[in-house]
BALOKE-294659 format. One record per residue (C-alpha): residue number from 1; residue in three letters; x, y, z. Coordinates in steps of 0.001 Angstrom, whole numbers, m for minus. Layout:
<pts>
pt num=NUM | residuo=Ala | xx=X | yy=Y | zz=Z
...
</pts>
This chain:
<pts>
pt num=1 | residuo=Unk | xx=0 | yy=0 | zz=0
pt num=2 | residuo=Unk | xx=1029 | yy=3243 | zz=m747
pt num=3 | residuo=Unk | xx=42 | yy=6866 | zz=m539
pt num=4 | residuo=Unk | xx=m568 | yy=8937 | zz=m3654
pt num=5 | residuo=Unk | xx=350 | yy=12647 | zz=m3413
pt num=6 | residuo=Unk | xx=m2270 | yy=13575 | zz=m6140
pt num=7 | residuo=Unk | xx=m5519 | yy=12640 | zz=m4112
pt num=8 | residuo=Unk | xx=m4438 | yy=11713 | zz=m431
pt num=9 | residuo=Unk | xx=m5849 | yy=8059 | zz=m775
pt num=10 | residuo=Unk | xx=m3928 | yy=5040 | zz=9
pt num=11 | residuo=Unk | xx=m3467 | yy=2964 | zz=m3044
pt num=12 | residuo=Unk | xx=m2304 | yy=m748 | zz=m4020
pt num=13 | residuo=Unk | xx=1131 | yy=m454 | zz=m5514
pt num=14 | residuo=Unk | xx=132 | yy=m1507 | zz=m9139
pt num=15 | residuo=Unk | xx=m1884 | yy=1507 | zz=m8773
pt num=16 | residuo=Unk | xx=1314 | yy=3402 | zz=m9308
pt num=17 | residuo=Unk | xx=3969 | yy=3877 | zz=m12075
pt num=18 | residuo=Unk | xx=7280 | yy=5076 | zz=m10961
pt num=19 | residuo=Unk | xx=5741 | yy=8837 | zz=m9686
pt num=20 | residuo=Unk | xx=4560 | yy=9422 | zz=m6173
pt num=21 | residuo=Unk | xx=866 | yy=9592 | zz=m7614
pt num=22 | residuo=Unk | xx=m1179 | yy=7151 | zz=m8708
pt num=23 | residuo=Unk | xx=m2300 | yy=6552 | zz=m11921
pt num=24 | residuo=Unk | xx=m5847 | yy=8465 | zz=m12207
pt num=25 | residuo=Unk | xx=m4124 | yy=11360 | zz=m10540
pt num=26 | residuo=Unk | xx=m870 | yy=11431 | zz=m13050
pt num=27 | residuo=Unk | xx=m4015 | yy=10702 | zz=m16192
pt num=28 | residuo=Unk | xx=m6000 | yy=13646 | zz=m14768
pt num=29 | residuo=Unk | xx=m2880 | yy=16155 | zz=m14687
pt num=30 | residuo=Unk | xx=m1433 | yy=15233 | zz=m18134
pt num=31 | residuo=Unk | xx=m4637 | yy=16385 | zz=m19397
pt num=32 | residuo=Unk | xx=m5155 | yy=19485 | zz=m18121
pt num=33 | residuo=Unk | xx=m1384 | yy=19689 | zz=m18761
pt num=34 | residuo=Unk | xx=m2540 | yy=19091 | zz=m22814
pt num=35 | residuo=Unk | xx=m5276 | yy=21326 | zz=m22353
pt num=36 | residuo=Unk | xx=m3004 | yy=24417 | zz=m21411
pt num=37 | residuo=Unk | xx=m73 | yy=23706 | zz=m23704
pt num=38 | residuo=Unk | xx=m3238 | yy=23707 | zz=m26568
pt num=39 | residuo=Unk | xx=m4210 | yy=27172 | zz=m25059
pt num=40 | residuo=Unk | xx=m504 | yy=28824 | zz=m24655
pt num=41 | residuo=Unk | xx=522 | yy=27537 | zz=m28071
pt num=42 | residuo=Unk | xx=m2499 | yy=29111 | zz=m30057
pt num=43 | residuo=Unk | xx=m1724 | yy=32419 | zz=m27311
pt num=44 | residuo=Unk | xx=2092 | yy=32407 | zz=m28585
pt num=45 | residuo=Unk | xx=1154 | yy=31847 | zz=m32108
pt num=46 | residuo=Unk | xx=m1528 | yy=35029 | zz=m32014
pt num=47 | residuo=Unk | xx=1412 | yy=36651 | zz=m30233
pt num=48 | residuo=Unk | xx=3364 | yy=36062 | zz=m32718
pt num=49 | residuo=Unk | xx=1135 | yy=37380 | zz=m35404
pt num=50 | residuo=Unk | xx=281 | yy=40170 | zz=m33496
pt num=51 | residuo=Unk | xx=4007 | yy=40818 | zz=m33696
pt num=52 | residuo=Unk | xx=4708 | yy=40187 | zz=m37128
pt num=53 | residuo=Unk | xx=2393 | yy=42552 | zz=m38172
pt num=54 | residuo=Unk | xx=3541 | yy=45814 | zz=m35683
pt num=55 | residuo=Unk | xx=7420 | yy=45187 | zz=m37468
pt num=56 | residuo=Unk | xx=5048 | yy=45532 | zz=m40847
pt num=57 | residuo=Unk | xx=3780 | yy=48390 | zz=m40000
pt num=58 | residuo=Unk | xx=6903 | yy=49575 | zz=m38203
pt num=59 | residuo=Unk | xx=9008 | yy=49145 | zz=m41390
pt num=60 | residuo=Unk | xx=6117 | yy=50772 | zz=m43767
pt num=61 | residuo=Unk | xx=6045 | yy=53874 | zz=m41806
pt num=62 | residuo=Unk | xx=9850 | yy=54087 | zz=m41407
pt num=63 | residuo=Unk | xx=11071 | yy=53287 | zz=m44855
pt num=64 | residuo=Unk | xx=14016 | yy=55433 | zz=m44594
pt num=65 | residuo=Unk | xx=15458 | yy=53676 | zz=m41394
pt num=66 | residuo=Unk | xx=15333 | yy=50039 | zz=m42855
pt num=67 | residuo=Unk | xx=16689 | yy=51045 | zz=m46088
pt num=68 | residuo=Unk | xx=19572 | yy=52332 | zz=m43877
pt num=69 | residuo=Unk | xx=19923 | yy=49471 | zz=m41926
pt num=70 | residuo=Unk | xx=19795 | yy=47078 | zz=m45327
pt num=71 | residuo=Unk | xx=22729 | yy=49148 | zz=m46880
pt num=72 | residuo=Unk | xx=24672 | yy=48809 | zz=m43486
pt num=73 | residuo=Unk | xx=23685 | yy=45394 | zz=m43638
pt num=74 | residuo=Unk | xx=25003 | yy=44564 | zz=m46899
pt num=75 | residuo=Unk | xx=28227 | yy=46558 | zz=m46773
pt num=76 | residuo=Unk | xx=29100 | yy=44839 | zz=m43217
pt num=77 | residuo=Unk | xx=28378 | yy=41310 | zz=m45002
pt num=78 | residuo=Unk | xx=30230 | yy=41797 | zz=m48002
pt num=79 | residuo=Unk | xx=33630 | yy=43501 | zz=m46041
pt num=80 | residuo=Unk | xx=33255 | yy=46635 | zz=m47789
pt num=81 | residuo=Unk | xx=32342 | yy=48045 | zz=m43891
pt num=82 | residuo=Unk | xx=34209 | yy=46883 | zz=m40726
pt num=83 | residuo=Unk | xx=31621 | yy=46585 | zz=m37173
pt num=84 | residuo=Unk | xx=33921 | yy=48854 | zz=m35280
pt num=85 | residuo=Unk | xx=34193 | yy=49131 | zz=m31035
pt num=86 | residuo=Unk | xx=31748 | yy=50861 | zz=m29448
pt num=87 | residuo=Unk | xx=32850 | yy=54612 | zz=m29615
pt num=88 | residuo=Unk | xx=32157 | yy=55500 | zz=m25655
pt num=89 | residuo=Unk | xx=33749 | yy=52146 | zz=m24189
pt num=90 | residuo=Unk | xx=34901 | yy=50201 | zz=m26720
pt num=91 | residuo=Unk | xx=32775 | yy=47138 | zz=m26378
pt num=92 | residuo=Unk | xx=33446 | yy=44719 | zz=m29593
pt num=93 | residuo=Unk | xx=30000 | yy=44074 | zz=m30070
pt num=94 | residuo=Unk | xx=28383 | yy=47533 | zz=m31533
pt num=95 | residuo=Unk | xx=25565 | yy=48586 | zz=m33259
pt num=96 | residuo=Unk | xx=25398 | yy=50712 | zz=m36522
pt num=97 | residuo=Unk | xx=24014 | yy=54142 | zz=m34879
pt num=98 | residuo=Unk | xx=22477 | yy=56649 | zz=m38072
pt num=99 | residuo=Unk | xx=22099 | yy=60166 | zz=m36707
pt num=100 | residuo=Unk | xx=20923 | yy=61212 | zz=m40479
pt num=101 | residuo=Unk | xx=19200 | yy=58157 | zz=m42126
pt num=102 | residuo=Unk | xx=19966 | yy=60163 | zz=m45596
pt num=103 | residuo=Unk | xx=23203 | yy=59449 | zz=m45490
pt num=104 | residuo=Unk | xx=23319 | yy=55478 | zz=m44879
pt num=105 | residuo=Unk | xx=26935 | yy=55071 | zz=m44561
pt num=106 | residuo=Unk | xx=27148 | yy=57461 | zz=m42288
pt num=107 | residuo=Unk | xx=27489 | yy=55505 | zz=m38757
pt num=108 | residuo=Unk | xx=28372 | yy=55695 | zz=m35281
pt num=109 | residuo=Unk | xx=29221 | yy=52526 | zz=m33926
pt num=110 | residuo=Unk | xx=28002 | yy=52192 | zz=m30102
pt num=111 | residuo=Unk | xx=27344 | yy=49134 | zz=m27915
pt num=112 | residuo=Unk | xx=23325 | yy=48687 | zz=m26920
pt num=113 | residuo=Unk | xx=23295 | yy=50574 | zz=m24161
pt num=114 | residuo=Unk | xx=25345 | yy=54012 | zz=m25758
pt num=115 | residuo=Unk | xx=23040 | yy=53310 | zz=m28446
pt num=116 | residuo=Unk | xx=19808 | yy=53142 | zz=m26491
pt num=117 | residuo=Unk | xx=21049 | yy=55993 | zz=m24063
pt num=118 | residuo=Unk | xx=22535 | yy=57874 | zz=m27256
pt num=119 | residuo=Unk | xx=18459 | yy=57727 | zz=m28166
pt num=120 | residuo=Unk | xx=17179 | yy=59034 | zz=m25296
pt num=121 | residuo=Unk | xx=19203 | yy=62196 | zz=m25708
pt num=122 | residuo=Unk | xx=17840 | yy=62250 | zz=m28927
pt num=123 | residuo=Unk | xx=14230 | yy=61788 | zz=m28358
pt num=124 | residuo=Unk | xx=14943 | yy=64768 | zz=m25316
</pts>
């Protein structure tokens, strides 16, 4: 005899598999465990959509800014550009900063957070 964790009741052993409940207990959580993987997974998916379509909408309304970011892009990938330290501290890993998104090749190269506090000022 043994007691299951699940419901409290004291159980034959074949009652059990290898878990500290008992069978009905362990069949009654796997599916409600179904049931809310269903529900987060159709949740994540209209996140996702929902997501998808603000970058759309994003990039329509800021044309200029990906076009930018495409040319830095593509110089960067085919070596004509060189990602450069971080101007302020000289982190490796930098980011392609535009101040004038007319002139594309025109970069500051700042780790994230120069870049996000370099916006702020900006935006100020």
């Amino acid at each position: 005899m043994k007691k299951c964790t699940g419901c409290n009741q004291i159980k034959n052993f074949n009652q059990f598999n290898l878990h500290r409940r008992c069978k009905d207990c362990i069949s009654i959580y796997n599916k409600k465990y179904i049931k809310r993987l269903k529900r987060d997974t159709v949740k994540l998916k209209k996140n996702k959509e929902d997501r998808y379509q603000a970058v759309c909408k994003w990039e329509k309304n800021n044309s200029e800014k990906v076009k930018a970011k495409q040319i830095i892009r593509a110089k960067i990938i085919s070596g004509q550009i060189k990602r450069l330290p971080c101007i302020r501290c000289g982190v490796p890993n930098s980011h392609g900063h535009h101040e004038d998104y007319t002139k594309p090749l025109e970069v500051m190269w700042l780790c994230a957070k120069h870049h996000i506090e370099r916006h702020k000022l900006l935006n100020n």
